[in-house]
C-alpha positions as CSV (number, residue, x, y, z in Angstrom):
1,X,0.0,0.0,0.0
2,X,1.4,3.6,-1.0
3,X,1.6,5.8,2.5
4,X,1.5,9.3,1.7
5,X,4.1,11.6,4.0
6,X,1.9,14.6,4.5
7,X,3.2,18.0,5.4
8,X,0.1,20.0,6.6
9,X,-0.5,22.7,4.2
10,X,1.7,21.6,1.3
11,X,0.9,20.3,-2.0
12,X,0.8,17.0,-0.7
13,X,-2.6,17.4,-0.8
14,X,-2.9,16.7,-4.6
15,X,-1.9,12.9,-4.0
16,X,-4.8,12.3,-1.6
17,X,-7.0,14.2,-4.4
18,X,-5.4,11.3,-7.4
19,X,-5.5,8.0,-5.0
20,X,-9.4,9.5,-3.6
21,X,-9.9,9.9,-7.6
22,X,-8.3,6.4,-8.6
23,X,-10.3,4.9,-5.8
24,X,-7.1,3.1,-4.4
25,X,-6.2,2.3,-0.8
26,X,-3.7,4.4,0.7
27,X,-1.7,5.4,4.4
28,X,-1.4,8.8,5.2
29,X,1.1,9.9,7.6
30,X,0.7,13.6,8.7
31,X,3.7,15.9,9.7
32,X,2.9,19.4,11.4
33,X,5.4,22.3,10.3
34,X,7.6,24.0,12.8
35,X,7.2,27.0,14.7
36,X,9.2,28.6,11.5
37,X,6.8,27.0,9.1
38,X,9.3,24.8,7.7
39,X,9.2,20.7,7.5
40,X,10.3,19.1,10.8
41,X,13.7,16.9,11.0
42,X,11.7,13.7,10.3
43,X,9.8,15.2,7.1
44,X,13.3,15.9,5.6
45,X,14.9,12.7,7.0
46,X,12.8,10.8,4.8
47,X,14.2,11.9,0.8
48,X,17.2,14.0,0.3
49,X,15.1,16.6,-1.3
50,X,13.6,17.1,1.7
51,X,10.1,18.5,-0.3
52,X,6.6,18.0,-0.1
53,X,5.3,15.9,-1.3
54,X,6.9,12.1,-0.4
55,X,5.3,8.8,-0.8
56,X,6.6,5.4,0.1
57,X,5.7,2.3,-1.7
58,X,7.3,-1.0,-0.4
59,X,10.5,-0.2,-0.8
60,X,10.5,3.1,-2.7
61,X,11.1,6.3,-1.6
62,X,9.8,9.2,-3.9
63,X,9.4,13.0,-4.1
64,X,8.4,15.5,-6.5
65,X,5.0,15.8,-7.2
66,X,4.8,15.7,-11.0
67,X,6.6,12.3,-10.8
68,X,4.3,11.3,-8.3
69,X,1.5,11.5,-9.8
70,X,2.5,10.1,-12.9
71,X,3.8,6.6,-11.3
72,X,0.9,6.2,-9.5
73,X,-1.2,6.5,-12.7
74,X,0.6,4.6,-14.6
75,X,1.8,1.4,-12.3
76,X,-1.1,1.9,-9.8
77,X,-4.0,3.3,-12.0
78,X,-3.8,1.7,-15.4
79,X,-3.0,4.9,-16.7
80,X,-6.7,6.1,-16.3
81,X,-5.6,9.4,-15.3
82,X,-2.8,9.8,-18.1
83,X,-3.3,10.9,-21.8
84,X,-1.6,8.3,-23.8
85,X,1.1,9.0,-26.6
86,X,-1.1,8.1,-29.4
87,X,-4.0,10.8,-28.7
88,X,-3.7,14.4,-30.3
89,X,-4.0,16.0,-26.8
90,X,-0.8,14.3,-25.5
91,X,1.1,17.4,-26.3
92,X,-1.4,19.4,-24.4
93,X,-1.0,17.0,-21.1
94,X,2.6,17.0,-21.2
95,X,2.8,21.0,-21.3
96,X,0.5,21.2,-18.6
97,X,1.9,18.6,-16.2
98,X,4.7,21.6,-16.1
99,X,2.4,24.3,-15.5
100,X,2.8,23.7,-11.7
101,X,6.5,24.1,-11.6
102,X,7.0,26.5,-14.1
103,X,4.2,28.9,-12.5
104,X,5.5,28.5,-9.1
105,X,8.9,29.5,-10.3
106,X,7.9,32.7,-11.3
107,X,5.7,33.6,-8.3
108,X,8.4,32.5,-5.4
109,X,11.8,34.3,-7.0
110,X,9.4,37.2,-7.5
111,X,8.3,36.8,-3.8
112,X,11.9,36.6,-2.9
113,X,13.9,39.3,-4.6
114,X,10.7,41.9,-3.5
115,X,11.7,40.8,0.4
116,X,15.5,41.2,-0.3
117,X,14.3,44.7,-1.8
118,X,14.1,44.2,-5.4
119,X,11.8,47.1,-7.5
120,X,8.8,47.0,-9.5
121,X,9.6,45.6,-12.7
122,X,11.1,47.8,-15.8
123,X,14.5,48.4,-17.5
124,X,16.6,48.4,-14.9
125,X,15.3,45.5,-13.4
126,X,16.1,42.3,-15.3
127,X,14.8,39.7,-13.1
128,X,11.5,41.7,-11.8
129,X,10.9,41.9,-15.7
130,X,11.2,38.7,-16.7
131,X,9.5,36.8,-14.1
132,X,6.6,39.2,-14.7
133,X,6.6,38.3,-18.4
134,X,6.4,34.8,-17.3
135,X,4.0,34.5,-15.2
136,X,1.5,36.9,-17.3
137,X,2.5,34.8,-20.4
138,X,1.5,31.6,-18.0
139,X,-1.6,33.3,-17.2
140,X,-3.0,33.9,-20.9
141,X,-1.8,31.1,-22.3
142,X,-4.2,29.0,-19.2
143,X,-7.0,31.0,-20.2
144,X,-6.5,30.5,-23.8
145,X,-6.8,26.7,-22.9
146,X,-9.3,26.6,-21.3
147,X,-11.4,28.5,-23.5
148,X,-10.3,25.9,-26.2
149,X,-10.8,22.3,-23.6
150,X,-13.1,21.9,-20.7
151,X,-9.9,20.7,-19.1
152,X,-6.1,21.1,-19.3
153,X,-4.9,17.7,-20.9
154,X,-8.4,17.2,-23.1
155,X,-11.8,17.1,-23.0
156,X,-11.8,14.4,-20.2
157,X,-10.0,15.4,-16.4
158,X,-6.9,14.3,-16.1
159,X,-3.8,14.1,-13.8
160,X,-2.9,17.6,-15.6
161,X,-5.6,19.2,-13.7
162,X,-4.4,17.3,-10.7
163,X,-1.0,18.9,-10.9
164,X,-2.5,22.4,-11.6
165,X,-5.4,23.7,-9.8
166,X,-3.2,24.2,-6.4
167,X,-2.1,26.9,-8.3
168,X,-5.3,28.5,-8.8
169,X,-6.7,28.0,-5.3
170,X,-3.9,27.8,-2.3
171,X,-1.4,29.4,-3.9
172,X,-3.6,32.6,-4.5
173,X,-3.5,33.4,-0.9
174,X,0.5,34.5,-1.0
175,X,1.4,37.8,-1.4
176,X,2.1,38.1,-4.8
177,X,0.7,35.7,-6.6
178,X,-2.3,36.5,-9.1
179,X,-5.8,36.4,-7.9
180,X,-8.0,34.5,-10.5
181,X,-10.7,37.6,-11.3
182,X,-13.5,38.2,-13.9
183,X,-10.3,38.7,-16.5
184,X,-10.4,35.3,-16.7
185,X,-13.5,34.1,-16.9
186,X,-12.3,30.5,-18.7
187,X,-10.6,29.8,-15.5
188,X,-12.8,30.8,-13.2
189,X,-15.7,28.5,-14.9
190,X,-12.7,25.4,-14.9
191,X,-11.8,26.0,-10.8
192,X,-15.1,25.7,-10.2
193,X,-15.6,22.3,-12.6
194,X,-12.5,20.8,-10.6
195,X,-13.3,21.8,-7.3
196,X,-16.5,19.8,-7.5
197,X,-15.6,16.8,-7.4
198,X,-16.3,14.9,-5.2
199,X,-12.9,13.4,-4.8
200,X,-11.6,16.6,-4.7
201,X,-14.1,17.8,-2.0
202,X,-13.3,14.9,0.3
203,X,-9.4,15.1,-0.4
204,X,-9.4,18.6,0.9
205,X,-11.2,17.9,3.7
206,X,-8.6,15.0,4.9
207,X,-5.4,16.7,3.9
208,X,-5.8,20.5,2.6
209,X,-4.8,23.8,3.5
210,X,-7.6,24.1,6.1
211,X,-7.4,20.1,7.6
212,X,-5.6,19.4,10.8
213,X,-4.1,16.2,11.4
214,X,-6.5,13.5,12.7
215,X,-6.9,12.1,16.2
């Protein structure tokens, strides 16, 4: 059975959400953050990375959520989740199984150079710029999407939108990162098809951003 290392309020949540969607058994073991918000000793102990999230599976220790998912889709779920290599949308699903990481990238170094004292962006200001460019390019290209696909990796839900909506919801709350308004009115109408599910729903309520860690 796969046990799920949780890190309360981390994007470990998302691999609740795929085994509650796959319908397959699963452990999860929850770790509380420190006073400074950071994953405890024993969190870290258990891959090098040290990152959220970790699962265990017999004998295999692995992190990194995109990887995550896509194992357990594949040698757990029969690859329900997955778009396979011979569809037309494959393409699609293996750009947005990045959108996670690339997103995030540009929110957290813009997050971190404004708390060492960076500017607003503009000429003089290489890195402000660029980040800025990314993340708006990120932005209209998701709402371009999903004005084309009822979901990210094709017409049907996928582990693409598993890797993405935490994006779209928790991340939202940090200082800095976008708000998803009436500009983009695709998005808004595909958050609300995700967050739905009932899978979704009952994942959330046993590991998200607002669950504590059970008795």
């Amino acid at each position: 059975m796969i046990t799920i290392h949780h890190l309360g309020v981390s994007q470990s949540d998302r691999i609740v959400w795929l085994m509650e969607e796959l319908g397959l058994p699963y452990a999860l073991k929850w770790y509380d953050r420190g006073e400074d918000m950071l994953a405890p000793p024993e969190y870290r102990a258990l891959h090098p990375s040290g990152t959220a999230p970790i699962i265990t599976d017999g004998d295999l220790v692995m992190a990194e959520s995109t990887a995550i998912v896509e194992y357990i889709s594949q040698r757990h779920g029969d690859g329900k989740l997955s778009v396979s290599v011979e569809s037309p949308d494959y393409p699609h699903y293996l750009y947005w199984m990045q959108f996670n990481n690339n997103l995030q990238t540009s929110v957290f170094t813009k997050m971190a150079y404004e708390s060492a004292g960076g500017t607003e962006p503009g000429p003089d200001n290489v890195i402000m710029t660029t980040m800025s460019r990314r993340g708006e390019g990120l932005y209209r290209a998701l709402e371009q999407r999903l004005g084309e696909s009822d979901y990210l990796g094709g017409p049907e839900f996928s582990c693409a939108d598993i890797m993405s909506i935490f994006n779209l919801t928790s991340l939202t709350t940090l200082v800095g990162a976008r708000t998803i308004d009436d500009s983009m009115p695709n998005t808004q109408a595909y958050i609300g098809r995700v967050t739905s599910r009932p899978a979704y729903q009952k994942a959330m309520s046993i590991a998200g951003p607002e669950a504590s860690r059970p008795d």
